[in-house]
C-alpha positions in Angstrom: 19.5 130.9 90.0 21.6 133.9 90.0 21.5 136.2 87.8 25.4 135.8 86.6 24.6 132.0 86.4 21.4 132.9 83.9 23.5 135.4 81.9 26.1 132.5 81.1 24.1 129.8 80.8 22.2 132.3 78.5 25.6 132.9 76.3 26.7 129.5 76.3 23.6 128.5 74.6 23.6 130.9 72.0 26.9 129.7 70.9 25.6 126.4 70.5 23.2 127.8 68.0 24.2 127.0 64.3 20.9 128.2 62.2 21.1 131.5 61.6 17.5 132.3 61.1 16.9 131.3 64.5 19.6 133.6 66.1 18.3 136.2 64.1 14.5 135.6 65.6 16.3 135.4 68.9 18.1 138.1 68.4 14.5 140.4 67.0 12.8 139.2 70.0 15.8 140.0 72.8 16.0 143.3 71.0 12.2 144.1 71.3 12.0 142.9 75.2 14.9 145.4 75.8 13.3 148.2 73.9 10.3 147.8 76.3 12.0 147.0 79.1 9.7 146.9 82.2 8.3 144.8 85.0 5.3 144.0 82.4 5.0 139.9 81.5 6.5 138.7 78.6 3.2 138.2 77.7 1.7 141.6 76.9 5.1 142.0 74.3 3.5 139.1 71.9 0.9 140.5 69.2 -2.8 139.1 69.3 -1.5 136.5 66.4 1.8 135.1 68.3 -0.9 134.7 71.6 -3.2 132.8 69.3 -0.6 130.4 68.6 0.9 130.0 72.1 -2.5 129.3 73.3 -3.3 126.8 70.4 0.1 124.6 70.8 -0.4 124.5 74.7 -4.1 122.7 73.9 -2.3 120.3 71.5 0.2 119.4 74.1 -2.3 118.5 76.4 -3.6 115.7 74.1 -1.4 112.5 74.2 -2.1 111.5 70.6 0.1 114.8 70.0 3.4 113.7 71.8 6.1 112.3 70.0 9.3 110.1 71.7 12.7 112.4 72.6 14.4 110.3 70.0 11.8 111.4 67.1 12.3 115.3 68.2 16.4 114.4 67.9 16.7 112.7 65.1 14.1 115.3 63.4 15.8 118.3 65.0 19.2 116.9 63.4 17.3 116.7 60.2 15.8 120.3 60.3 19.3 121.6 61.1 20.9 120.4 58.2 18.8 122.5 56.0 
């Protein structure tokens, strides 16, 4: 994808964005990556903790007893973003 397409697909979908706290994550994270802007991985941004956790939810996905229906992570996304 070309990197005009990425940049707007990128914008369109933070205007979709309603919760404010997440934005503002976004936002801390975009700000950090630019501040340290290199050819290094992602990956070597995150702190030990933020690793941990990355590596923990991608061993629970990988168990079937952990995976819910799209229409459960709707209808509970809908219900998170009310609050």
């Amino acid at each position: 994808m070309p990197l005009s397409e990425i940049k707007s697909s990128f914008h369109t979908l933070i205007d979709e964005f309603k919760n404010e706290k997440i934005l503002e994550q976004i936002f801390d994270f975009m700000t950090l990556i630019k501040e340290k802007e290199t050819d290094a991985d992602w990956w070597d941004l995150l702190t030990d903790k933020q690793k941990a956790e990355l590596d923990l939810a991608l061993k629970e996905s990988e168990d079937e007893r952990n995976w819910i229906s799209h229409e459960q992570v709707t209808r509970e996304s809908k219900e998170w973003l009310k609050k």
